[in-house]
C-alpha positions in Angstrom: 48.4 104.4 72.2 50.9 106.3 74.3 49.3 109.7 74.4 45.6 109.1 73.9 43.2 112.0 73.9 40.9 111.5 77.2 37.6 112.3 74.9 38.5 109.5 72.2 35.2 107.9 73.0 37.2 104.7 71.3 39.6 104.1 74.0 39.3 101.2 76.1 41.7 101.5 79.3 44.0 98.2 79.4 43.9 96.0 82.3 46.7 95.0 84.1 47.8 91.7 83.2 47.6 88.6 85.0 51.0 87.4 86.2 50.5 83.9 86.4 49.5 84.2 82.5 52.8 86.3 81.7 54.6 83.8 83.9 53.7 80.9 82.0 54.1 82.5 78.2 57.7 83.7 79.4 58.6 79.9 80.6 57.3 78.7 77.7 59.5 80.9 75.4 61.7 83.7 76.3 61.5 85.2 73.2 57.4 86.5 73.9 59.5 89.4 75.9 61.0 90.6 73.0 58.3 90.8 70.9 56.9 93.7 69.2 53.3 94.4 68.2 52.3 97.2 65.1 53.0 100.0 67.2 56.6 99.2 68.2 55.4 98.5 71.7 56.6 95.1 73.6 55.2 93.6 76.5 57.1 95.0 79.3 55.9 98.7 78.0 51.6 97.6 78.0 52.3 96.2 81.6 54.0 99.4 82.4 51.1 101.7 81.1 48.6 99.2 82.4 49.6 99.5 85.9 50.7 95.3 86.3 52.1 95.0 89.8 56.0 95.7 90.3 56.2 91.7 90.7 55.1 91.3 86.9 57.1 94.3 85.6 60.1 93.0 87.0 59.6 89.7 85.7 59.7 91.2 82.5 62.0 93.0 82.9 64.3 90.0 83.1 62.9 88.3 80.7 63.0 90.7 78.1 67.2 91.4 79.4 67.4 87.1 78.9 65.7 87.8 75.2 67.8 90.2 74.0 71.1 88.2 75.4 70.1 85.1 73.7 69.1 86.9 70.2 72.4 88.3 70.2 74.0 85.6 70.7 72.4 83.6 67.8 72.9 86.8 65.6 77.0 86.4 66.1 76.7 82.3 66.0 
């Protein structure tokens, strides 16, 4: 979460994640951008808060941009 108290003895800092991994699940389908988990929260926002380096944020950042272009255009097909 977002705004996690620091003495929440139940919070486990996220690691940043790997690029070549994010790489290959947004190759594989576009869509994995766009997704959103319970909490609202899609992958480009974990990488942001889990310090991924700018080369993995940006990727995402395009790939969720491509997502959302190609959802949209199925919605009005």
């Amino acid at each position: 979460m977002m705004f996690e108290d620091d003495e929440d003895e139940s919070y486990t800092p996220r690691q940043p994640p790997n690029h070549e991994a994010v790489a290959a699940l947004v190759s594989f389908s576009i869509r994995s951008a766009t997704l959103e988990d319970d909490e609202e929260m899609n992958p480009l926002e974990y990488a942001i808060m889990s310090d991924a380096t700018l080369k993995t944020v940006q990727l995402l950042q395009s790939a969720t941009r491509r997502g959302m272009i190609l959802m949209r255009r199925n919605a009005c097909s």
